[in-house]
Backbone as ProteinMPNN parsed JSONL, in Angstrom:
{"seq_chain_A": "XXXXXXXXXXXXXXXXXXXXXXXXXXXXXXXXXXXXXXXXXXXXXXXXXXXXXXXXXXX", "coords_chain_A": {"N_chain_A": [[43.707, 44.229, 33.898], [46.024, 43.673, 33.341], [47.976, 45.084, 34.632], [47.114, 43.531, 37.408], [48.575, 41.163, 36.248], [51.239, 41.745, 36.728], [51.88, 42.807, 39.041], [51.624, 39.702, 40.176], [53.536, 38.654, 38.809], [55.899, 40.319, 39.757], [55.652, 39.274, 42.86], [56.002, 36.382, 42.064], [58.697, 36.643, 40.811], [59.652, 37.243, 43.357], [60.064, 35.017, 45.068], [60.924, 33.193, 43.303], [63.73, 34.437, 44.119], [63.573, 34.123, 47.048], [63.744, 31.115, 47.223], [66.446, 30.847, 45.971], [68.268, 31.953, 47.719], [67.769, 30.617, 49.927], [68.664, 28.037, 49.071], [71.645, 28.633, 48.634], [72.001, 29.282, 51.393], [71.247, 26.391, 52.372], [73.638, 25.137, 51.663], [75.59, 26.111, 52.932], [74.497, 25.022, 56.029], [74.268, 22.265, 55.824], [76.85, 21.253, 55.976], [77.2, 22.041, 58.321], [74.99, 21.768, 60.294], [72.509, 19.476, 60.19], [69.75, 19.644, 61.184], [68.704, 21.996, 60.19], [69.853, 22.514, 58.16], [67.615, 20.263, 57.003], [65.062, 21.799, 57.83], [65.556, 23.871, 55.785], [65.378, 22.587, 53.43], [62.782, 21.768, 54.027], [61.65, 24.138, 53.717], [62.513, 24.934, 51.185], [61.599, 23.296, 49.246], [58.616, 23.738, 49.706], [58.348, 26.272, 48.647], [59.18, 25.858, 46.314], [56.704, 24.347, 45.561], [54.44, 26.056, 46.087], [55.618, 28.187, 44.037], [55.024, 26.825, 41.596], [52.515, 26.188, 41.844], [51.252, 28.606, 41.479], [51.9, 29.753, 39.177], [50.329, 27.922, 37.346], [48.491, 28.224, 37.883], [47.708, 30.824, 36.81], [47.935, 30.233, 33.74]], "CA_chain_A": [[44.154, 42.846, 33.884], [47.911, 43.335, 33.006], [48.625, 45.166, 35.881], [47.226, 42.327, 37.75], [50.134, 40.169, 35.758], [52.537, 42.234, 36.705], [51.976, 42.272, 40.959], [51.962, 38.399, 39.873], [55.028, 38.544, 37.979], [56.693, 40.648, 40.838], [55.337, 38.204, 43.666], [57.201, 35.127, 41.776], [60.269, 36.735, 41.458], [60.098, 37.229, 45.155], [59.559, 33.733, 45.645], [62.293, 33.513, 42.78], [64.366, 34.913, 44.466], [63.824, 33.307, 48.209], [64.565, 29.876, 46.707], [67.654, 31.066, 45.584], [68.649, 32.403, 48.611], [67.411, 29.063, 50.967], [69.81, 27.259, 48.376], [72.745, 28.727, 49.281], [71.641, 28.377, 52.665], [71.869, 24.913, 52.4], [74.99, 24.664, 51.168], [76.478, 26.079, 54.754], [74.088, 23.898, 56.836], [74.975, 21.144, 55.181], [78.605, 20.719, 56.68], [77.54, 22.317, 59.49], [73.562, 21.734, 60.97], [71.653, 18.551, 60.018], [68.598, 20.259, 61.406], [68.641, 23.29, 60.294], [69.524, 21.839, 56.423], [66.157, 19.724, 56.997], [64.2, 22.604, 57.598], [65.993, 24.405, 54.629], [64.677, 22.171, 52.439], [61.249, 21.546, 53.62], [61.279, 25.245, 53.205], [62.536, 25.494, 49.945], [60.475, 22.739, 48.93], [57.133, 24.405, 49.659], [58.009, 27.509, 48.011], [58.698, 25.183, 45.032], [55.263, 24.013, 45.06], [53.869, 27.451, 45.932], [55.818, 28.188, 42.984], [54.671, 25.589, 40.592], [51.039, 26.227, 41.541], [50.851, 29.847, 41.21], [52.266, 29.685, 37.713], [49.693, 26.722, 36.98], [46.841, 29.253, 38.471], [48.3, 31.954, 35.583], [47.905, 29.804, 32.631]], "C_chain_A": [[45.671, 42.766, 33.785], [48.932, 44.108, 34.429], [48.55, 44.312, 37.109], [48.576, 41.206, 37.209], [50.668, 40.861, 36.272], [52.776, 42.368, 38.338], [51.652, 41.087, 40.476], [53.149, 38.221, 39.655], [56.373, 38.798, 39.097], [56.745, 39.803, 42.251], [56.508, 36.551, 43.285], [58.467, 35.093, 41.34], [60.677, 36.881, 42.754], [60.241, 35.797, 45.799], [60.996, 32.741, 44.947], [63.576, 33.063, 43.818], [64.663, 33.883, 46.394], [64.517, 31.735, 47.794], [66.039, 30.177, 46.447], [68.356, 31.215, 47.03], [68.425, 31.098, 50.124], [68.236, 28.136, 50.225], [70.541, 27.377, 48.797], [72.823, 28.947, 50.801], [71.879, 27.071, 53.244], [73.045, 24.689, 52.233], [75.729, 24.748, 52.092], [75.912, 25.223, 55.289], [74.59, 22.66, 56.563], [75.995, 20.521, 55.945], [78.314, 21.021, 57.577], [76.263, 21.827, 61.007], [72.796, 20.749, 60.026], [70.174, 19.326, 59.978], [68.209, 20.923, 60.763], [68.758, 23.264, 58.422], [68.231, 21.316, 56.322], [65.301, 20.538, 56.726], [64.055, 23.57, 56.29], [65.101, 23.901, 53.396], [63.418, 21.692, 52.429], [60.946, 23.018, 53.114], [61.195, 25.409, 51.364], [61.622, 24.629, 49.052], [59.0, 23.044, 48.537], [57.417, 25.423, 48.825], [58.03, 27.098, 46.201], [57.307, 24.956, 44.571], [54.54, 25.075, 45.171], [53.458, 27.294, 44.44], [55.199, 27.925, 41.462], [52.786, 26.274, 40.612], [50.049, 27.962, 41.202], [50.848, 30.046, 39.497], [50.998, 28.615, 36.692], [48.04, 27.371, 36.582], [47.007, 30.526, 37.297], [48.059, 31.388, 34.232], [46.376, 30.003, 32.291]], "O_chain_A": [[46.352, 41.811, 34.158], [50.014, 43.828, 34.945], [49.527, 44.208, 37.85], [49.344, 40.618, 37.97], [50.802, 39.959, 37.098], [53.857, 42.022, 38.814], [50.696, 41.532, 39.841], [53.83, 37.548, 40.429], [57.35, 38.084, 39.323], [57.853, 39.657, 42.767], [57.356, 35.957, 43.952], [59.244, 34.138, 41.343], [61.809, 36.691, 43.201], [60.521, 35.614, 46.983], [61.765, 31.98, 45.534], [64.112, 32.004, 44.145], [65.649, 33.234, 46.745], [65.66, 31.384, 48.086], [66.792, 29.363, 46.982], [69.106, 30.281, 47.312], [69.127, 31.039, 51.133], [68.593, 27.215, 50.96], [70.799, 26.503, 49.624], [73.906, 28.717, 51.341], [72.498, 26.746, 54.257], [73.49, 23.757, 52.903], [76.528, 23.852, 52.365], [76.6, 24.202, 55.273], [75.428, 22.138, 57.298], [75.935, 19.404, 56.459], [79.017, 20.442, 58.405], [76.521, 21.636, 62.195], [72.414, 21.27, 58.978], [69.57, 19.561, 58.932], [67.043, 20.659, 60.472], [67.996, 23.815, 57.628], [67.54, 21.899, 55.487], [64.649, 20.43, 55.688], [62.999, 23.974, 55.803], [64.375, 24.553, 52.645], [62.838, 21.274, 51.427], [60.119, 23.185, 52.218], [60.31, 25.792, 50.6], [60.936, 25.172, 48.185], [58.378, 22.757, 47.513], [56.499, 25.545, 48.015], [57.408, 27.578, 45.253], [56.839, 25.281, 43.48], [53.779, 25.194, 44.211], [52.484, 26.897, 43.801], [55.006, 28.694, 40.52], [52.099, 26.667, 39.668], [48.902, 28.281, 40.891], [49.907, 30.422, 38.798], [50.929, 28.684, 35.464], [47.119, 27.229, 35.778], [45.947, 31.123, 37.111], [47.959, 32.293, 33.404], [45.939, 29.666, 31.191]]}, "name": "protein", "num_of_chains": 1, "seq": "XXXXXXXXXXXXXXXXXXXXXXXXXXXXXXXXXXXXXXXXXXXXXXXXXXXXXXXXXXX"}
């Protein structure tokens, strides 16, 4: 069971981690691509709720 947590644990720092990285993403599009910011943040969006529901599914 705990090694189960732990490929969990490693999975939502990956996910972590992408958010982070689709953030500062945005931050160039932004000034530069309308579009391309949009998609940014439906992306990062979903991985929020991923996020949110994996952690939810862990409790």
């Amino acid at each position: 069971m705990q090694a189960q947590k732990q490929v969990n644990s490693n999975g939502l720092l990956e996910i972590i981690k992408a958010i982070y990285y689709i953030s500062e993403a945005m931050k160039v599009a932004e000034s530069y691509d309308p579009k391309a910011f949009e998609l940014l943040t439906e992306a990062k969006d979903s991985l929020v709720d991923y996020l949110i529901s994996q952690v939810r599914k862990d409790e």
